[in-house]
C-alpha positions as CSV (number, residue, x, y, z in Angstrom):
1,X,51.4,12.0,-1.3
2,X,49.6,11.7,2.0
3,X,46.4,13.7,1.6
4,X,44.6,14.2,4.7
5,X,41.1,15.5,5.1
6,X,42.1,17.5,8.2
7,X,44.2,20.2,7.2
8,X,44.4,22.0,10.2
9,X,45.9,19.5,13.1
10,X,45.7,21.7,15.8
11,X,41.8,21.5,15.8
12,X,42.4,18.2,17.0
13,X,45.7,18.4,18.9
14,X,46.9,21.4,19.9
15,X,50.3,22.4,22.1
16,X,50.0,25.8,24.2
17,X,52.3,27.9,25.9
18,X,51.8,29.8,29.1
19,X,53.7,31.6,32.1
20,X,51.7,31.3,35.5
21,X,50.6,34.2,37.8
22,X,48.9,32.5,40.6
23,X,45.1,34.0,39.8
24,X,42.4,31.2,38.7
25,X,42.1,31.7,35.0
26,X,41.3,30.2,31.3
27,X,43.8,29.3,29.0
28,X,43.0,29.4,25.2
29,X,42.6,26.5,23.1
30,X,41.2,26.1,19.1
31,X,38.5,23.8,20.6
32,X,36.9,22.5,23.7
33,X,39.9,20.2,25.3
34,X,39.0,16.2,26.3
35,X,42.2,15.2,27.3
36,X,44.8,18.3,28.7
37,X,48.7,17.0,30.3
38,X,49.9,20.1,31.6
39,X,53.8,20.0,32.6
40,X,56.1,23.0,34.4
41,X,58.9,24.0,32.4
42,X,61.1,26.4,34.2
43,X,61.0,23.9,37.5
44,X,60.5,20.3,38.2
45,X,57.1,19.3,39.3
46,X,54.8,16.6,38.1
47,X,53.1,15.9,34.6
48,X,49.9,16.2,35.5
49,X,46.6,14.5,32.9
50,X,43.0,15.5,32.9
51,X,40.0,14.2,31.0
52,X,36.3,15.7,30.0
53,X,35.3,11.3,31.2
54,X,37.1,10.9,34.7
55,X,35.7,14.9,34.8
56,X,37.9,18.3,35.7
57,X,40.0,18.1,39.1
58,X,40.8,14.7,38.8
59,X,44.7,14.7,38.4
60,X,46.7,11.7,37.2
61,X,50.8,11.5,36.7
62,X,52.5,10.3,34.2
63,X,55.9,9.9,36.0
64,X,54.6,8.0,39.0
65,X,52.7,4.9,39.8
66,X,50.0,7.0,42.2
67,X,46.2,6.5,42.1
68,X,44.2,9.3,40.8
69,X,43.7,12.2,43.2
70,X,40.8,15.3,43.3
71,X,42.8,18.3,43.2
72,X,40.2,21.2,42.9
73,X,43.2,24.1,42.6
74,X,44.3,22.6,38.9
75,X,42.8,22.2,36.2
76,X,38.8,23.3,37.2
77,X,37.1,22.8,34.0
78,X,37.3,22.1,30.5
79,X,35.0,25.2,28.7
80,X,34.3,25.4,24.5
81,X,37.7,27.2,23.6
82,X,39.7,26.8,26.7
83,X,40.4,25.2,29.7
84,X,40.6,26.7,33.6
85,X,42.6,26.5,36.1
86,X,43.2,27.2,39.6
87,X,46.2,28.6,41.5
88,X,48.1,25.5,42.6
89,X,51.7,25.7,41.4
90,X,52.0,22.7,39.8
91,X,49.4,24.1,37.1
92,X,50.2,28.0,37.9
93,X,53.3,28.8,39.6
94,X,53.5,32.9,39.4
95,X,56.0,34.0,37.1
96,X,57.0,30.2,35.8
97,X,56.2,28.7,32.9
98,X,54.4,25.6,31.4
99,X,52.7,23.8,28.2
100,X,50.1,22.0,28.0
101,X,49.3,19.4,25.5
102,X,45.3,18.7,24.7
103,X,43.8,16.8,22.2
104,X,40.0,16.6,21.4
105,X,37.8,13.4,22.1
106,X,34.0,13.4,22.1
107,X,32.7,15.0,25.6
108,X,32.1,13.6,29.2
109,X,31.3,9.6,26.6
110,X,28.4,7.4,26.7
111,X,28.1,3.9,27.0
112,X,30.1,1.2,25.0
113,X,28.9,-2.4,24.9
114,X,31.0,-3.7,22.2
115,X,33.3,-5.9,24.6
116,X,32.8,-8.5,27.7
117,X,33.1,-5.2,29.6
118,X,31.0,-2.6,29.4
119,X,32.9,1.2,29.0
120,X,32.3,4.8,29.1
121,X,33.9,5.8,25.5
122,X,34.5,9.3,24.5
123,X,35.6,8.7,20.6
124,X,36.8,11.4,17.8
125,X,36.8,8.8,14.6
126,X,38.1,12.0,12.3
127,X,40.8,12.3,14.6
128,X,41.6,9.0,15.8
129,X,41.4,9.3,19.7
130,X,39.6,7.8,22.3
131,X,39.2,8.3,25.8
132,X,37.6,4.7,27.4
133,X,36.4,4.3,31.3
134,X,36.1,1.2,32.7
135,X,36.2,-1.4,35.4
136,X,38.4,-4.6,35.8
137,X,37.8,-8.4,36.2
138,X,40.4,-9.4,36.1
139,X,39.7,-12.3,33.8
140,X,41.8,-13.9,31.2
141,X,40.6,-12.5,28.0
142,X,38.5,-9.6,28.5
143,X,37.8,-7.1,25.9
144,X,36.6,-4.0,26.2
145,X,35.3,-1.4,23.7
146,X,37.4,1.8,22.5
147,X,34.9,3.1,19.8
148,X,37.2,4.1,17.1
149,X,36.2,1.8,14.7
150,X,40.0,0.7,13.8
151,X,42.6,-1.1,15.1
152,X,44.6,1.2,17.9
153,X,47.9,1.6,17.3
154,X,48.4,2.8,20.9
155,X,46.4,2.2,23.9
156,X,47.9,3.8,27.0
157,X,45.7,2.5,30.4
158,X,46.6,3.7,34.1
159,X,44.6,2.4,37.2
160,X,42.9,4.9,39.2
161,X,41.8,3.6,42.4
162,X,44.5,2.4,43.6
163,X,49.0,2.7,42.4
164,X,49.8,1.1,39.3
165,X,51.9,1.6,35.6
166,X,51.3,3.2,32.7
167,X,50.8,0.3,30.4
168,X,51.7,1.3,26.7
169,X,51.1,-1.3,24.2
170,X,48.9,-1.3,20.7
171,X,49.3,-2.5,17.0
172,X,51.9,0.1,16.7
173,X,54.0,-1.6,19.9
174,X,53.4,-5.0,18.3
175,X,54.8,-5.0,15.1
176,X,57.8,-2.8,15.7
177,X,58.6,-5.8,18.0
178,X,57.7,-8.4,16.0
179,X,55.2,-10.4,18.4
180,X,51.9,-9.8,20.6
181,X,51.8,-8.9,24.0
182,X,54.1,-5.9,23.6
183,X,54.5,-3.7,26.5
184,X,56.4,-0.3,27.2
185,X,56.0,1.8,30.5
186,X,55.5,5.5,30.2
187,X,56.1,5.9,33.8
188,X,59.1,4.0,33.6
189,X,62.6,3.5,31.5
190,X,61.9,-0.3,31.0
191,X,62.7,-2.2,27.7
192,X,59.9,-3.4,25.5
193,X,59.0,-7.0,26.7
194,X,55.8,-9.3,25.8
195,X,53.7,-9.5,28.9
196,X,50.3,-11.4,28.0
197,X,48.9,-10.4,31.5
198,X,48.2,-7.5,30.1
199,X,47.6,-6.8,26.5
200,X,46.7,-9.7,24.4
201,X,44.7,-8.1,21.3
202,X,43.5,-5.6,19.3
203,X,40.5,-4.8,16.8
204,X,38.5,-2.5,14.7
205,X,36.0,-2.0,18.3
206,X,37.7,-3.6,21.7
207,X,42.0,-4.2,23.1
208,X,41.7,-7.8,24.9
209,X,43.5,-7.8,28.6
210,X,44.9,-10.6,30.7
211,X,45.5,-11.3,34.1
212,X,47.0,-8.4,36.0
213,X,46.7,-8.7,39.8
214,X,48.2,-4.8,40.2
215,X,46.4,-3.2,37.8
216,X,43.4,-5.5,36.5
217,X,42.3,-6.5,40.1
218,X,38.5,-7.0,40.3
219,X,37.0,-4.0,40.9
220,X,40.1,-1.9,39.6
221,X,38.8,1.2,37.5
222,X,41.3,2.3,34.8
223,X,41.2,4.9,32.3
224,X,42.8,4.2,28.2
225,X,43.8,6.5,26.5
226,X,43.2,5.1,22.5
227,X,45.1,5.8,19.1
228,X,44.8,5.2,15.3
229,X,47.2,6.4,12.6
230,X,45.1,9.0,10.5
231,X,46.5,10.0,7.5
232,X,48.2,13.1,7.3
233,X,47.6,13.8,10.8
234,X,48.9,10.7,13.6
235,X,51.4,8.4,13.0
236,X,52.5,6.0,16.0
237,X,55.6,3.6,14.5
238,X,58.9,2.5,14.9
239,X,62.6,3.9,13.6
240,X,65.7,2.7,13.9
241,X,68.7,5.0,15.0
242,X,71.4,5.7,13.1
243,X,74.0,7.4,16.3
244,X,74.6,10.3,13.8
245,X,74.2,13.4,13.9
246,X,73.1,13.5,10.5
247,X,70.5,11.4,11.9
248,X,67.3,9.1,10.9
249,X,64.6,10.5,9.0
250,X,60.9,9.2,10.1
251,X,58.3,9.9,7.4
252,X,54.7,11.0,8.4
253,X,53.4,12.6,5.9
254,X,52.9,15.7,8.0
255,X,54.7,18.1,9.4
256,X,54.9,16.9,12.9
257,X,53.5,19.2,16.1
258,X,54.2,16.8,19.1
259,X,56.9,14.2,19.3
260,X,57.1,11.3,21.6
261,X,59.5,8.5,21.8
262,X,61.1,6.0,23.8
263,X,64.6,3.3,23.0
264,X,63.2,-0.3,23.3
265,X,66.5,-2.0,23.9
266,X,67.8,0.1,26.3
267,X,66.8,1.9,29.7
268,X,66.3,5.5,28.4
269,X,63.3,7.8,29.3
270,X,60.4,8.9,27.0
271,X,61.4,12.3,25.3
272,X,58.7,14.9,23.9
273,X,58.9,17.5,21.4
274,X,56.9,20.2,20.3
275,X,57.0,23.1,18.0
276,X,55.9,25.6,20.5
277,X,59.1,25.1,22.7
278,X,61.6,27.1,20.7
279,X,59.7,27.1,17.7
280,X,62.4,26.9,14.6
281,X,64.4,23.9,13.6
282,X,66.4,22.4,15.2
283,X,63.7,21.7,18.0
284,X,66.4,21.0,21.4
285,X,63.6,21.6,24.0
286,X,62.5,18.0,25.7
287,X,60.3,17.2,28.8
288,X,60.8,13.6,29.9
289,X,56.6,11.7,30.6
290,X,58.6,9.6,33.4
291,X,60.3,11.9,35.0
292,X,59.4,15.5,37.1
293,X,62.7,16.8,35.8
294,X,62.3,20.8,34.0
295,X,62.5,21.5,30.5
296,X,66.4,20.2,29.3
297,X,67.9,21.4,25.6
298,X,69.5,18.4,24.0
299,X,72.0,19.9,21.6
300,X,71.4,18.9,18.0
301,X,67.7,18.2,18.7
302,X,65.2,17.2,16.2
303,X,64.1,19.1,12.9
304,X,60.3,19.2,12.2
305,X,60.0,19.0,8.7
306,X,57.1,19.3,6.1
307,X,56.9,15.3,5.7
308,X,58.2,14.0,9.1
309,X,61.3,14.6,11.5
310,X,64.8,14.0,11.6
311,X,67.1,13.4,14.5
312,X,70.5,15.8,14.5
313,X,71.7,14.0,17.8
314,X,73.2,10.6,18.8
315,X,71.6,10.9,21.7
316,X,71.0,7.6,22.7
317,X,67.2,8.7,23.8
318,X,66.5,8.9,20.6
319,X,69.0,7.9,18.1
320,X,71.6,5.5,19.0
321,X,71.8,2.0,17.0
322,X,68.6,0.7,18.0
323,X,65.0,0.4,17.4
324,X,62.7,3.4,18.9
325,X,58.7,3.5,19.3
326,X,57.0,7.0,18.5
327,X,54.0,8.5,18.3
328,X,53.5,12.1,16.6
329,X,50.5,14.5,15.7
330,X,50.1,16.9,12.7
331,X,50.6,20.6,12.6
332,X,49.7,20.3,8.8
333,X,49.5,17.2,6.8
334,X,52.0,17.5,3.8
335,X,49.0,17.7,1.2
336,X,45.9,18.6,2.5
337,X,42.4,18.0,0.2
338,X,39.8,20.9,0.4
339,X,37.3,20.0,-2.5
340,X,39.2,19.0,-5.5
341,X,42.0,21.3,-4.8
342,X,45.2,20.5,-3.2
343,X,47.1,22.4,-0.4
344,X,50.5,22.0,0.3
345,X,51.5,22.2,3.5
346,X,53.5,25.8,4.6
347,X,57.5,24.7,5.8
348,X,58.8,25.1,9.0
C-alpha cells in the first residue's frame, strides 16, 4: 500500500478551470501558487510559466526557445489563495477558456550555497518541488543547489536572458534510459539522447551541468524547475506501450490529477492530462507543452484510476510499442495516513 502523509494533493498541486472576460481579476487556488503555467483552451496561443522567484509578470514559453519577457497584462501577482491577472488574451481572452496548472514551492527563495554555484532556491521538501535561480559559468562540472534534500527525478532548466531549450533530464530520465546524461526537450519532439554538455549528475542537494555554449554561456541566468517522487503524491517514471487500446497500466500509488508524457524513440510531442478537462474517465482532453496548438480530444484517452492510469489508445503519443517518460501528481494517494488511521482514497 502506498501510504502518503499528504492526503489532499491539491494543497500542493492543484489544476483550475476558468473562462476569461477581459477585466483584471483573481483566480482561486487552495494555497498561495509558486509556480502557475496557464494555457488557452478554446484557441491556440502560447503556454505561458510564472514563478513567486523570477517574480509575477515575468512570462516564459514552454513551446518556444524565446528569452523571458515582462508582460505586466498576465499574470500580476501571486496572492495567499489565488493568483491575478491582467486582461491580455493570452491569459484572459473574453469569453474563452483556459487552465492553469500551479504547484506550491516555498515563496520568492533565499540563498543556496550547497553547490560551486550559488542559487536562489524556493524548496517544498513535503511536496517535493523546487524552484532554483541561478547564473551560468559555463564550466565543466558545475553543481548547483536545488534544496530538496533528495535526488531529483526531474529537473527542467530554461535560460532567461537570452533563446534557448527546455532541458529535461533527472534520475527519473536516466534510468528509464539506461545511462547518464539523459536529455528530453519539452519545447521540442526530439528523441531521448545522452548529452553530457548538459546534465552530468544528480544528488540529495545539487544537478551537476556541462559545457553548454547556448544555454550555459557565462553570464546566462536560468531558472530549474526541481522534482522528487513523494509517495503517494509524485511519481516521474517510465512505461512501456503496449499499441492497444486495452492499454498499459502505470502504477502510482495515487490517483493521478496531472499527466505528462513524452515517446523517447520516436518524434511525438509531450501530451498533458488533467482531471479538470472533462472530468470522468476516459480523460480525451490533451494540451501539447511544445506546441500553441488548442485543446484536442484523443479518442480512447486515458482513465485516472485510484492507483495510477491506464492508456485506452494506441496513440502513438502515448502508447505505441515503445518506452515513454512521465511525470504525474496526486489528486489523492491510494491510502492516506491521518494518525493511526487509514483512509482510502475516494474512486474516480
Amino acid at each position: 500500500m502506498a501510504y502518503s502523509t499528504i492526503p489532499k494533493g491539491s494543497l500542493y498541486m492543484n489544476n483550475v478551470l476558468y473562462t476569461g472576460n477581459a477585466t483584471a481579476r483573481n483566480i482561486t487556488t487552495p494555497f498561495q501558487p509558486d509556480f502557475t503555467w496557464i494555457k488557452p483552451r478554446s484557441f491556440s496561443e502560447n503556454h505561458v510559466l510564472f514563478d513567486a522567484v523570477r517574480g509575477a509578470t515575468k512570462r516564459i514559453i514552454s513551446n518556444t526557445t524565446d528569452a523571458e519577457a515582462t508582460n505586466t497584462t498576465m499574470l500580476t501577482a501571486f496572492n495567499s489563495t489565488s493568483f491575478s491577472i491582467g486582461t491580455n488574451n493570452n491569459v484572459n481572452k473574453n469569453s474563452d477558456t483556459f487552465v492553469a496548472w500551479n504547484w506550491k514551492a516555498n515563496g520568492a527563495g533565499s540563498a543556496n550555497t550547497a553547490g560551486s554555484i550559488n542559487s536562489t532556491v524556493s524548496a517544498n521538501t513535503t511536496s517535493g518541488f523546487s524552484i532554483v535561480s541561478w547564473t551560468a559559468t559555463n564550466a565543466n562540472g558545475a553543481t548547483i543547489g536545488h534544496g530538496l534534500g533528495t535526488t531529483p527525478a526531474i529537473v527542467i532548466t530554461k535560460r532567461l536572458n537570452s533563446t534557448g531549450d527546455w532541458l529535461l533530464g533527472g534520475s527519473a530520465v536516466d534510468a528509464a534510459r539506461g545511462g547518464a546524461n539523459s536529455l528530453l526537450l519539452l519545447n521540442g519532439t526530439n528523441t531521448m539522447d545522452s548529452n553530457s554538455e548538459v546534465y552530468q549528475t544528480f544528488s540529495s542537494t545539487t544537478f551537476q551541468v556541462g559545457v553548454n555554449a547556448a544555454s550555459f554561456a557565462n553570464g546566462a541566468t536560468l531558472i530549474s524547475y526541481c522534482f522528487v517522487d513523494v509517495k503517494g503524491f509524485s511519481k516521474m517514471g517510465s512505461y512501456t506501450g503496449s499499441a492497444s487500446t486495452n492499454g498499459t497500466f502505470v502504477y502510482c500509488g495515487f490517483k493521478p490529477s496531472f499527466i505528462l508524457t513524452k515517446a523517447t524513440a520516436t518524434g511525438e510531442g509531450w501530451q498533458i492530462y488533467d482531471n479538470k478537462r472533462l472530468g470522468v474517465n476516459a480523460t480525451e482532453k490533451v494540451l501539447y507543452p511544445n506546441t500553441n496548438s488548442s485543446e484536442s480530444t484523443l479518442a480512447g484517452g486515458v482513465d485516472f484510476l485510484s492507483n495510477g492510469f491506464k492508456w485506452r489508445t494506441a496513440d502513438g503519443g502515448v502508447n505505441s510499442s515503445q518506452l515513454y517518460v512521465y511525470m504525474a501528481f496526486a489528486e489523492n494517494p491510494f491510502v492516506a495516513t491521518s494518525g493511526t488511521s487509514a483512509i482510502p482514497v475516494t474512486a474516480r
